[in-house]
N, C-alpha and C positions, 0 to 999 in steps of 0.2 A: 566545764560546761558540756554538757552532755546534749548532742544533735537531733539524734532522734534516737526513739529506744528501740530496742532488739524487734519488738512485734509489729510497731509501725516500718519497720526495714524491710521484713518480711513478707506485709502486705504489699508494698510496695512493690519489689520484687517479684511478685506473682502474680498483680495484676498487669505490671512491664509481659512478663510470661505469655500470657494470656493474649492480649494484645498483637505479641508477639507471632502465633499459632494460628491465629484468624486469619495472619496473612500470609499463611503458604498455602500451595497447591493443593487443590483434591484433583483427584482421579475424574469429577466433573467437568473441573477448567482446563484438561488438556482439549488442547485444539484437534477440530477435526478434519482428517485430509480433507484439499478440494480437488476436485474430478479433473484429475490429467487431460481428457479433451477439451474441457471449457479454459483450464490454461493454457494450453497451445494455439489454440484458436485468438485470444488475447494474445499472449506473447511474440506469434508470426508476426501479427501486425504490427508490433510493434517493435522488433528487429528489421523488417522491410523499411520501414518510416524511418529508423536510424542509419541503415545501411546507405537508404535512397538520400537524405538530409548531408550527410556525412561525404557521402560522392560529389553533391553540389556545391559545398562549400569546399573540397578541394581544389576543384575546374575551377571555380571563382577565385580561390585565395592560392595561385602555383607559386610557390615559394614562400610564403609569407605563415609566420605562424597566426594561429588563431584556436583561441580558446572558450569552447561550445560546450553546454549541458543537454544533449537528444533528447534525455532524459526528460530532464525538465522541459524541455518547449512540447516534447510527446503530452505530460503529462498535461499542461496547459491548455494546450489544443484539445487535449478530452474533456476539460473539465467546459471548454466554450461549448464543444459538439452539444453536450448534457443540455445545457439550457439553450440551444439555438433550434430554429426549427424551417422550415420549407428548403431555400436553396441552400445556406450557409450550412446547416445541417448537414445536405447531402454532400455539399464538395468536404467541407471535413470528415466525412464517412468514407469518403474516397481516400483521400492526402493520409488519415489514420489507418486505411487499410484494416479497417474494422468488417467484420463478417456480419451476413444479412440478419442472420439471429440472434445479432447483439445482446435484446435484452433477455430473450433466456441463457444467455452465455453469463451474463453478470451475476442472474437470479442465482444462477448454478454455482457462480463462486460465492456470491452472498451466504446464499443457502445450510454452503456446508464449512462457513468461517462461525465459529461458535466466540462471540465478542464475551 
């Protein structure tokens, strides 16, 4: 009993191919740098926030271990700043060590991330 025959294998196969080629890279979807100043400008902040976060819970925790993600509670705490506004805003603007031109710092990385 015979599966399939030689020409239906062959299409088959070609359009696997096909398929296939759609989904590699063009020379379009490489990403494009983002501006070294609007990442530094981010990134300080948010080495200060880990360095300062990281200092406090060792005064706090002297001898004791303890296991923290900066990372993650940085990222958290940005995501509240985003949608909070009057005071909570500004004391998170402060605690993230975020720079006054935040949002053209973000537009700038936005900008030039090609999704």
């Amino acid at each position: 009993m015979q599966l399939m025959s030689p020409i239906s294998l062959c299409v088959v196969l070609l359009s696997l191919f096909s398929v296939a080629l759609s989904q590699c890279l063009t020379d379009s979807d490489v990403e494009k740098s983002t501006s070294p100043t609007a990442q530094h400008a981010v990134y300080t902040g948010q080495q200060e926030f880990t360095f300062d976060l990281l200092t406090v819970l060792n005064n706090a925790n002297k001898g004791k271990n303890v296991f923290v993600s900066p990372f993650s509670i940085y990222q958290a705490l940005l995501t509240a700043y985003f949608i909070s506004n009057k005071n909570t805003e500004a004391n998170l603007k402060q605690v993230l060590r975020l720079p006054a031109n935040l949002v053209s710092i973000f537009s700038k990385l936005f900008s030039t991330t090609q999704i």
